[in-house]
N, C-alpha and C positions, 0 to 999 in steps of 0.2 A: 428187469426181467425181459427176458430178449425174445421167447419162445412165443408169445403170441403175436406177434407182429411180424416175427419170422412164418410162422401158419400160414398169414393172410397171404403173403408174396407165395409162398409152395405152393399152396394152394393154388391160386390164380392161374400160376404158371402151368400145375399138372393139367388144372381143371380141364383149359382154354386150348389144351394142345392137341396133340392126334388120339394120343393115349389116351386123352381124360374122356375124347367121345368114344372111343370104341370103351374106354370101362363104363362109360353111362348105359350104352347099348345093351353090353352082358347082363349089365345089372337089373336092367329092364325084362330083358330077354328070364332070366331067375325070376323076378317078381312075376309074370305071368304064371310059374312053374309052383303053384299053392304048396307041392308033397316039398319042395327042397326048403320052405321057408321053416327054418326055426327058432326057438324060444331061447334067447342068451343069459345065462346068467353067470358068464365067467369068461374072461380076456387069456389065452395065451401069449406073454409081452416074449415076445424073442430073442430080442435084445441081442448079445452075440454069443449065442450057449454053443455055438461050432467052434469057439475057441476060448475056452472056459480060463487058459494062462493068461490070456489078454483081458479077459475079464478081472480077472485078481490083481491084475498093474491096474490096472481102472479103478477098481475098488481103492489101492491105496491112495492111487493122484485123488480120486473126487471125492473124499474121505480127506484130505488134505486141503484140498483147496474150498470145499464144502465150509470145514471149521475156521479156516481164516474168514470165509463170508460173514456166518453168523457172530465170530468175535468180532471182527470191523466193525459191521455194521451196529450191532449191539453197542460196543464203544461206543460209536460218533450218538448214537438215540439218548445213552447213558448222559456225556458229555453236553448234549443239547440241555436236559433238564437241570443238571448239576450244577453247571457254570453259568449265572448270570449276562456274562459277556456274550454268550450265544443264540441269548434271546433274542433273534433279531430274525425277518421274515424267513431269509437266504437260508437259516441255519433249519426253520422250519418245514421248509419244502425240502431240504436237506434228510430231515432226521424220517419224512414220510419217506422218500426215495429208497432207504435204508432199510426202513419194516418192507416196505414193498420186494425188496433187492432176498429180505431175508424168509418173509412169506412164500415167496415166488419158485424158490428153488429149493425150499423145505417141503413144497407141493410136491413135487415129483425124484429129488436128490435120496432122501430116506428108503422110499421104499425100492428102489433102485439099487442103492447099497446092499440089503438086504438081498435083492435080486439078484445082485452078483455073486452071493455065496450059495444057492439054489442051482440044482441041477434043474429044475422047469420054473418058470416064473409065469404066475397066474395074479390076476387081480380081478376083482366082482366087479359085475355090471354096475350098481352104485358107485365104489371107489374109482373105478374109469370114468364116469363122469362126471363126480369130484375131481378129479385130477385136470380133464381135460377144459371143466369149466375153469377154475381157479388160473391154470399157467396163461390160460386166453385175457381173461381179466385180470392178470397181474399184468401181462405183456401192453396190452392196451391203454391202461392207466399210467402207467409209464410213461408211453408214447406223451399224452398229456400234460403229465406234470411236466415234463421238461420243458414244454412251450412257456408253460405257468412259469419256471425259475427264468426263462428267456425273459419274460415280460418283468420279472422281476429286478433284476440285471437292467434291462433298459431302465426301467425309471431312476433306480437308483444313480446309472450315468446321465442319462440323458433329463432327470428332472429332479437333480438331487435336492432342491428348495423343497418340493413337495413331496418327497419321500414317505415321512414318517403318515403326513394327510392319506395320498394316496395307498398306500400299504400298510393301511391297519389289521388291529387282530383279526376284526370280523372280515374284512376284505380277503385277504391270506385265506382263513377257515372256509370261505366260501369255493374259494379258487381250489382246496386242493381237493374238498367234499363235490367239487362240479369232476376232479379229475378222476378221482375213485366210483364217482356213478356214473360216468361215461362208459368206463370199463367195462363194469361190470354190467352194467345194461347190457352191452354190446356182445359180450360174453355167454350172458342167459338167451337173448335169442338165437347166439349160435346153438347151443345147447337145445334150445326145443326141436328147434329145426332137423338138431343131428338126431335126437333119439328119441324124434317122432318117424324115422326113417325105418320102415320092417329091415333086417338084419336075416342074413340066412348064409349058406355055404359055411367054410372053416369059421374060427372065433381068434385067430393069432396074428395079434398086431407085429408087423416087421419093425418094431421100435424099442426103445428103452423106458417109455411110458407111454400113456393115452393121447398122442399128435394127433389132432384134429384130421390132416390130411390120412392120417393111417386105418384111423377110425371108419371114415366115409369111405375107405376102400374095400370094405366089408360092406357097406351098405347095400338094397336092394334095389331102391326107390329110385325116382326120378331126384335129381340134386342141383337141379337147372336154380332152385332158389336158393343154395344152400352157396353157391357159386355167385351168384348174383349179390348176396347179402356178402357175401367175403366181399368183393369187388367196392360194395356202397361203403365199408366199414373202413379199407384200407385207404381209402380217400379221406376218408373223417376223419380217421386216428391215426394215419400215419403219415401221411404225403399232407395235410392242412397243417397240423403242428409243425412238419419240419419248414414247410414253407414262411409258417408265423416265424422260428427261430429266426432262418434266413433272414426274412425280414428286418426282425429286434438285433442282430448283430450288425447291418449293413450300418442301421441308425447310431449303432452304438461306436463300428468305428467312426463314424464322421465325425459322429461331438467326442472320438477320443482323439483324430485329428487336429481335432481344431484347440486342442490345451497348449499352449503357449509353450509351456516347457517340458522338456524330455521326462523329467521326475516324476509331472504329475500326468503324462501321458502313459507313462510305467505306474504308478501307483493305480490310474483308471482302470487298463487293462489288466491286472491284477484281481481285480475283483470280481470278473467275469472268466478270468482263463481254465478256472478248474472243472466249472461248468462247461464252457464251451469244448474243453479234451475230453471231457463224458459224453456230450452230444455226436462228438466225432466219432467214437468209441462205437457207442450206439449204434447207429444207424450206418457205420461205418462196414461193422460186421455184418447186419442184417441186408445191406447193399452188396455185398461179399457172398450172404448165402442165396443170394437173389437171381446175381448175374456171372455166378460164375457156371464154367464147364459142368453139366449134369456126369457126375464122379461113372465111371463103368462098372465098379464096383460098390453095391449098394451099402454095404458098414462101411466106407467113406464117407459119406452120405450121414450117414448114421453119429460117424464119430464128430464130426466137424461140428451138427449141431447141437451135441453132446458137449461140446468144449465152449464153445459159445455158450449155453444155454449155464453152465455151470461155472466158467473164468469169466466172464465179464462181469457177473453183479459183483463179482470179489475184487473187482478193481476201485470201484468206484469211493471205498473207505480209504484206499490207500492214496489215491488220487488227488483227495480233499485234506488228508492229512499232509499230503508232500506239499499241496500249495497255499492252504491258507494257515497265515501264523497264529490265527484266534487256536485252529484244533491243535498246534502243535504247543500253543500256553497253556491251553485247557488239559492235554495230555499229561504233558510234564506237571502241574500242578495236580493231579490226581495219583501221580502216581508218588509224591513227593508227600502227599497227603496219606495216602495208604503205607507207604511206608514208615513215617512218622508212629501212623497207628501200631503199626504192627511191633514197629522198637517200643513202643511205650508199654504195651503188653509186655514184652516180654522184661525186660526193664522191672516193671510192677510185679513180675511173678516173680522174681529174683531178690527184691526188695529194694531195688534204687530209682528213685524219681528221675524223668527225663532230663530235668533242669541240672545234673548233676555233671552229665556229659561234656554239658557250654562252662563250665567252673574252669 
């Protein structure tokens, strides 16, 4: 889930810039102004009602690529429990990635849909801060785990004797329960911060849901902490984990250097690559929405991290499927199985045992 980690970088960037102090000023300038402050209890999301046909291709793409998310990802979590073979840490941090990937974008994908067949889209003071906590805390967590699967990947190259010692159950549970409360910590005090903030003037977020950065452009308050706390967070949760990765692959090629033969140099690499095209994936886009040209038009803007924020967790099932042959045995055997069941029903309702078929 890409969208809170993308916030921290927006953020930063509007905060810190010319723009972010003359909006601080305004917004000060209003807070002084008691009669203009008012009581919110409802979000106009704007999203792109100026061109409502553009809207209805949007609905079909992310309605599309929405439902390959949630089957993917459901698959590989399904396939994690079912298959024995998969029981292994990789496949665990895997199947959390997956609820996260499907959580994340279930947060704000639905009522968005919904929104796009609305001629106004509105959502409650409550459900905008549900929204806007959850896509922070899924974003963040993420961030996380993936170091955790980095570190995971290292030992298993780099210490493959002490593998199963070092990466036990409880080790694993710990690692991915430190990634999920990381997040989420990080997430809630954004969240006090944001809407301990008085709110006044219009109530319409220029977005497709409740963006952290959209939100605080509404606000009244001084946000000199609300900036500062983004700035501490994206050090922690984003730039310290990609640094660990960097780190755990530099390790991992050297001792995959050092394997004698090309096969088991290819076999090594193998078992880190589908991870490390995610990592790239990752931070790849969110490096993209970071450093590129501020768009002139503002639904560019809009759309880009709408594409992001909705195609990339859907990559990430097909990714693991393309490259490891555990999910594509686990696949074909499931489905090989289901269909089985499904001839045998009908078979039985017919009145001929399946064994009749092999004769």
């Amino acid at each position: 889930m890409l969208l809170g980690s993308q916030a921290h970088w927006c953020l930063i960037q509007h905060l810190l810039g010319a723009d972010g102090k003359r909006g601080r000023t305004r917004r000060m300038e209003s807070e002084t102004n008691g009669a203009n402050q008012t009581v919110m209890t409802e979000f106009v999301l704007l999203g792109l009602h100026d061109h409502h046909n553009l809207e209805m291709v949007l609905f079909v793409l992310c309605l599309g690529i929405y439902s390959v998310n949630v089957l993917g990802n459901a698959l590989l979590i399904g396939l994690n429990m079912l298959d024995p073979r998969l029981h292994t840490p990789m496949y665990f941090f895997l199947s959390n990635l997956a609820l996260m990937d499907i959580c994340g974008t279930s947060s704000f994908v639905s009522l968005m849909l919904v929104n796009f067949l609305e001629t106004q889209s509105t959502i409650s003071f409550p459900g905008c801060a549900l929204q806007m906590y959850l896509t922070q805390a899924l974003g963040s967590t993420e961030c996380v785990l993936l170091a955790m699967m980095a570190c995971d990947r290292y030992v298993a190259i780099c210490q493959p004797l002490r593998y199963s010692e070092l990466m036990n159950r409880q080790t694993c549970t710990w690692m991915v329960a430190l990634s999920w409360g990381a997040g989420f910590a990080n997430s809630l005090l954004h969240s006090i911060l944001t809407w301990s903030l008085p709110f006044c003037g219009h109530n319409i977020i220029n977005h497709f849901f409740c963006e952290i950065l959209a939100v605080l452009n509404l606000a009244c308050g001084d946000i000199s902490l609300n900036t500062l706390l983004t700035v501490v967070s994206a050090v922690v949760l984003t730039l310290a984990p990609l640094l660990f990765i960097f780190l755990s692959y530099v390790c991992i090629l050297t001792a995959i250097l050092g394997v004698p033969s090309a096969a088991g140099r290819h076999k090594a690499f193998s078992t880190c690559s589908a991870h490390l095209t995610v990592v790239v994936i990752f931070y790849g886009t969110l490096s993209f929405m970071y450093f590129k040209p501020k768009a002139k038009e503002l639904n560019l803007d809009k759309l880009i991290a709408l594409f992001y924020g909705v195609v990339t967790p859907s990559l990430n099932p097909i990714i693991y499927s393309l490259r490891k042959a555990e999910v594509k045995a686990a696949t074909i055997a499931l489905v090989f199985y289901v269909n089985n069941g499904f001839l045998n029903h009908v078979l039985t309702f017919v009145g001929l045992p399946l064994a009749a078929l092999t004769v």
